[in-house]
N, CA, C and O of each residue as an XYZ file, in Angstrom:
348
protein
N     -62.612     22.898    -87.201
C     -63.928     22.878    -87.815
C     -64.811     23.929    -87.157
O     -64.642     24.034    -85.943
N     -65.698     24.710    -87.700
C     -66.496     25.238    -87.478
C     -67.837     24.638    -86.181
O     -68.427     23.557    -86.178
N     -68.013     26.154    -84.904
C     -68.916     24.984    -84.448
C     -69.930     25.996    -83.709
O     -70.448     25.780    -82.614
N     -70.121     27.170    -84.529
C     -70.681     28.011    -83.981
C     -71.469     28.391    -85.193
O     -70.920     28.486    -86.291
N     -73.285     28.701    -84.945
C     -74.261     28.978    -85.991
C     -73.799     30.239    -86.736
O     -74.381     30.446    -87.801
N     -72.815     31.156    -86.349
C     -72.257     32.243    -87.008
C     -70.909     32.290    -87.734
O     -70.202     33.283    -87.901
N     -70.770     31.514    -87.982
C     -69.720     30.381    -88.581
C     -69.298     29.367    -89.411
O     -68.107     29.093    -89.562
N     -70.350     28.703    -90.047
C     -70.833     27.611    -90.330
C     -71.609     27.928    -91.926
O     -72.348     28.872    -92.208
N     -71.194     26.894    -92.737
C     -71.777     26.856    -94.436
C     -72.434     25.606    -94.395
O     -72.194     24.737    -93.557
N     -73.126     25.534    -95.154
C     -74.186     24.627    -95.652
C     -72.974     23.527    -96.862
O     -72.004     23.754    -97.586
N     -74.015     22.034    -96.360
C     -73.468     20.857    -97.746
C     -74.941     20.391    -97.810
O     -75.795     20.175    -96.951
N     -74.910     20.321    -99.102
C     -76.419     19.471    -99.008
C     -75.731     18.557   -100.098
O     -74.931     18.727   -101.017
N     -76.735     17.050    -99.308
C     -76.450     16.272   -100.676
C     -77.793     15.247   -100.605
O     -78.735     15.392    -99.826
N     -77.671     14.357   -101.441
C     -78.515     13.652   -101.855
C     -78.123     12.114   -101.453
O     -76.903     12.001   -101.336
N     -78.769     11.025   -101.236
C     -78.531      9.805   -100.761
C     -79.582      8.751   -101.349
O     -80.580      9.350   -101.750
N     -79.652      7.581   -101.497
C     -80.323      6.475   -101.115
C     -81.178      6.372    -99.728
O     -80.760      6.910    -98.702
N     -82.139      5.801    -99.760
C     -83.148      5.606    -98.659
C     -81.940      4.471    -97.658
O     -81.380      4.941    -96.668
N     -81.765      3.450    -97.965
C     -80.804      2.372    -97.524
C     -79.333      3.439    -97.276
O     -78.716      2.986    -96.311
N     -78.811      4.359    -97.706
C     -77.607      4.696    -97.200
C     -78.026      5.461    -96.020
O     -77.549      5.141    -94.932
N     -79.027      6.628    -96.116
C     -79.442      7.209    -95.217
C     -79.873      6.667    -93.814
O     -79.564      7.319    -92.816
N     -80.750      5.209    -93.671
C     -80.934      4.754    -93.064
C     -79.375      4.164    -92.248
O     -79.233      4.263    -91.029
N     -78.351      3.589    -93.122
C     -77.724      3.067    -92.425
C     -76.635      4.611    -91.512
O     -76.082      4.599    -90.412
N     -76.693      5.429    -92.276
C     -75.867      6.797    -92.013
C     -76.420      6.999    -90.308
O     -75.669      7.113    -89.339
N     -77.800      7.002    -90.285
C     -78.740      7.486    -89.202
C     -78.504      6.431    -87.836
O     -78.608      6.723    -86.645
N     -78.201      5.290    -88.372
C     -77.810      4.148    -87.181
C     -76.660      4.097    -86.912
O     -76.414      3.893    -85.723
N     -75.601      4.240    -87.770
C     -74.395      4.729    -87.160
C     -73.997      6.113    -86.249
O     -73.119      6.237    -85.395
N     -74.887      7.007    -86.710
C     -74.716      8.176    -85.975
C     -75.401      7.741    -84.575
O     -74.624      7.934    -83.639
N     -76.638      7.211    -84.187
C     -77.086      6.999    -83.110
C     -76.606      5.887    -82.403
O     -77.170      5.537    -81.367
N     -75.789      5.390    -82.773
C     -74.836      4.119    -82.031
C     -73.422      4.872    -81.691
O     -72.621      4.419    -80.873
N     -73.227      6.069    -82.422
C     -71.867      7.175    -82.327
C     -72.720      8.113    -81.011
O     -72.087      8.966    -80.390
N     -74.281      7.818    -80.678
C     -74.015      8.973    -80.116
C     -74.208     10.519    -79.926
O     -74.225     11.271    -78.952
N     -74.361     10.678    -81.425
C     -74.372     11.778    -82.486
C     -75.311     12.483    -83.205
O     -76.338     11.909    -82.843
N     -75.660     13.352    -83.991
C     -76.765     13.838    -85.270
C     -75.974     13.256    -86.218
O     -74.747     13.181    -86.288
N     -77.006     12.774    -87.082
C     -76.330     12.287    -88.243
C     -75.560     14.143    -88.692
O     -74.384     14.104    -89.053
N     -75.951     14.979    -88.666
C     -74.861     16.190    -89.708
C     -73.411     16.194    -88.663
O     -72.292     16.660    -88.877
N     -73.997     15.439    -87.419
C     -72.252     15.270    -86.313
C     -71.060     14.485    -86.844
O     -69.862     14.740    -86.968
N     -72.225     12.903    -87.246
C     -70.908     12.301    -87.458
C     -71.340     12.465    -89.432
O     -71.255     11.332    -89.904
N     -71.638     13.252    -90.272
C     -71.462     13.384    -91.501
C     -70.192     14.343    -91.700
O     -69.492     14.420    -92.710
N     -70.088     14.898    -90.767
C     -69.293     16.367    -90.623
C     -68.047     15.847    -90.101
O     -67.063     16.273    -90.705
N     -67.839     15.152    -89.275
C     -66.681     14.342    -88.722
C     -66.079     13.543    -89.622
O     -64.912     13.515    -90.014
N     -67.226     12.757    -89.961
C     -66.167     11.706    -91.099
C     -65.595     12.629    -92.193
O     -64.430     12.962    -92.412
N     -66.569     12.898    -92.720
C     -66.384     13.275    -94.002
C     -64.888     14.758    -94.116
O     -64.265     15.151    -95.102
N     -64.799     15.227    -92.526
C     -63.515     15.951    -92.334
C     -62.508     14.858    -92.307
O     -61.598     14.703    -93.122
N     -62.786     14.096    -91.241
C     -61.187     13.390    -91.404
C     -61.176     12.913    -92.505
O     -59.982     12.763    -92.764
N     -61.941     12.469    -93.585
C     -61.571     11.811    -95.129
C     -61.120     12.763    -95.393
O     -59.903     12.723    -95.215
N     -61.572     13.967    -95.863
C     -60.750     14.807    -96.699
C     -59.492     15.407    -95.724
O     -58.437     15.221    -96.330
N     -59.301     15.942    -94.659
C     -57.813     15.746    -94.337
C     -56.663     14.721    -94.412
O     -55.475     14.997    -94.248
N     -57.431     12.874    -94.818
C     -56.521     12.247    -95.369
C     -56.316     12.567    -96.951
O     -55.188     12.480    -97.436
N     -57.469     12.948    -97.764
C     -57.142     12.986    -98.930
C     -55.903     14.516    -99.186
O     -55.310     14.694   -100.250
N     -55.814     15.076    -98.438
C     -55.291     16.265    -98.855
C     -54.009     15.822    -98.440
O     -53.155     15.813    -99.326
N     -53.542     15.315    -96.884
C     -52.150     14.961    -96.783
C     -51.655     13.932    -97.634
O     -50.493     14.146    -97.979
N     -52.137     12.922    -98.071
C     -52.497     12.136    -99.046
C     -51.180     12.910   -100.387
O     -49.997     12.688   -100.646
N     -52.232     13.844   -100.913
C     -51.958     14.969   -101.677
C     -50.236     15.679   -101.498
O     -49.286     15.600   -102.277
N     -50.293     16.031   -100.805
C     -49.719     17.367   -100.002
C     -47.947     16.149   -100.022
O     -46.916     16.416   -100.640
N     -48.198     14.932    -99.152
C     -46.939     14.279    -98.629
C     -45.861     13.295    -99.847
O     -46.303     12.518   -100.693
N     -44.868     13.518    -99.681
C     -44.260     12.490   -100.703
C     -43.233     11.991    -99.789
O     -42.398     12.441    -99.004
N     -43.761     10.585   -100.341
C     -42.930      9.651    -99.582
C     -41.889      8.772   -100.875
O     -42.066      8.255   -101.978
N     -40.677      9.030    -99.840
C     -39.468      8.151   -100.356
C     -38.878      7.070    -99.506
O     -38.926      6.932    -98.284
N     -38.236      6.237   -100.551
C     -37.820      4.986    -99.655
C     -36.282      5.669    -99.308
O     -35.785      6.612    -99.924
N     -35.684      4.956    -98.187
C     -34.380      4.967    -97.901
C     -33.267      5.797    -98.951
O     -32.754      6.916    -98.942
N     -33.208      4.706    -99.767
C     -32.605      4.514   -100.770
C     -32.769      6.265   -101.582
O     -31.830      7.061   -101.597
N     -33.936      6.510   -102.097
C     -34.407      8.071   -102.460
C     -34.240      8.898   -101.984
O     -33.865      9.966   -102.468
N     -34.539      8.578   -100.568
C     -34.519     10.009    -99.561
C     -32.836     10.622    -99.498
O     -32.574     11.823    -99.446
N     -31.865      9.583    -99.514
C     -30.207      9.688    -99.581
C     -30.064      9.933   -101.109
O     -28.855     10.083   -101.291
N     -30.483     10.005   -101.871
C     -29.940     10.455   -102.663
C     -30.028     11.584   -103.259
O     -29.266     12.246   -103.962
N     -31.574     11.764   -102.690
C     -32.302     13.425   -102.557
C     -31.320     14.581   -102.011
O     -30.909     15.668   -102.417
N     -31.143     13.659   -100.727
C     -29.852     14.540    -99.862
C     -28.948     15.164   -100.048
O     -28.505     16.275    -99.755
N     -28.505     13.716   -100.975
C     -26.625     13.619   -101.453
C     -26.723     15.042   -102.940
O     -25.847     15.888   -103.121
N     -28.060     14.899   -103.804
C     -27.898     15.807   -104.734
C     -27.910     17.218   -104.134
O     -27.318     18.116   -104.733
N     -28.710     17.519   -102.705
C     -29.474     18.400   -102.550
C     -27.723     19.473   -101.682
O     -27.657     20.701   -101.649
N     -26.940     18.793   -101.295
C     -25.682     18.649   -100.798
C     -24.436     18.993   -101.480
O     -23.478     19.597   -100.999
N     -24.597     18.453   -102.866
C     -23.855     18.300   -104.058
C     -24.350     18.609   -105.024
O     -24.054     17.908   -105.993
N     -25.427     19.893   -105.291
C     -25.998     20.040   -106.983
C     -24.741     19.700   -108.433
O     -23.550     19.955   -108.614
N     -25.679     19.101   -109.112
C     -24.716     19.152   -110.226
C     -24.834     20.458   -110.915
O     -25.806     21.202   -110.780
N     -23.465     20.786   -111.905
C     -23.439     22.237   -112.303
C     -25.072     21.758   -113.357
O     -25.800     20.824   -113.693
N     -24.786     23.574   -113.494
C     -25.762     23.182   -114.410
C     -26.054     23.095   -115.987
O     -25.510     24.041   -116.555
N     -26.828     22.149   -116.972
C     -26.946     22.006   -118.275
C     -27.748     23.079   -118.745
O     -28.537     23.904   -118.285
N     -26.939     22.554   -120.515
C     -27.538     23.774   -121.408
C     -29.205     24.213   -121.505
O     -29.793     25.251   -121.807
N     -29.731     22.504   -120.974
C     -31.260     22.714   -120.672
C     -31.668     23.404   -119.694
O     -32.522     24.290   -119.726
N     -30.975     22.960   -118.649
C     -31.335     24.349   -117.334
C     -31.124     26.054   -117.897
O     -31.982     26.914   -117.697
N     -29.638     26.347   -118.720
C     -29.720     27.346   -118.623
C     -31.128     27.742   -119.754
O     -32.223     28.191   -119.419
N     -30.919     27.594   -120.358
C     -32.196     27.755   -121.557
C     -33.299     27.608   -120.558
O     -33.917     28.672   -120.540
N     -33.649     27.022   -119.987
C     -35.013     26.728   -118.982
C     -34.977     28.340   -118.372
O     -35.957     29.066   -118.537
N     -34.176     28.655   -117.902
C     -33.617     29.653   -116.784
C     -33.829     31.368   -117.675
O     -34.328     32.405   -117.238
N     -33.454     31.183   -118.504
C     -33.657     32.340   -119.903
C     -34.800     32.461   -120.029
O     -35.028     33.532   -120.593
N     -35.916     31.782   -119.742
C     -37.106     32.035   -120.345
C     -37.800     33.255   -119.495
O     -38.861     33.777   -119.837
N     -37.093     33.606   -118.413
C     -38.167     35.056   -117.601
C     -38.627     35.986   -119.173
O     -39.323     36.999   -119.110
């Protein structure tokens, strides 16, 4: 994250009086400026939403068979080749 004034972009947003307030007591019980811990959370959320994104998860069962094809391709169909023709 960015942490230098020559470095650094602007978020502006908009809130509730009641969210803001509670935003402002969590940051000062964190410790913090509220743009410290707005900037913190709101990074680690979106680095979960992106690995989130980004990761695929298989069970056991999937991941071996992923393997076993990835090991063993089957030849290939008239749909592949036709797929494959289209450059």
């Amino acid at each position: 994250m960015p942490t230098t004034a020559t470095d650094s972009a602007r978020i502006n947003l908009r809130t509730s009086p009641e969210a803001k307030a509670l935003i402002e007591r969590a940051a000062a019980l964190m410790g913090t400026t509220v743009s410290g811990f707005m900037l913190q959370n709101a990074y680690e959320a979106a680095r979960r939403v992106v690995a989130d994104n980004d990761m695929l998860m298989l069970s056991q069962r999937d991941f071996e068979a992923f393997i076993a094809t990835c090991e063993d391709p089957p030849l290939p169909n008239e749909a592949l080749r036709k797929l494959m023709s289209l450059r």
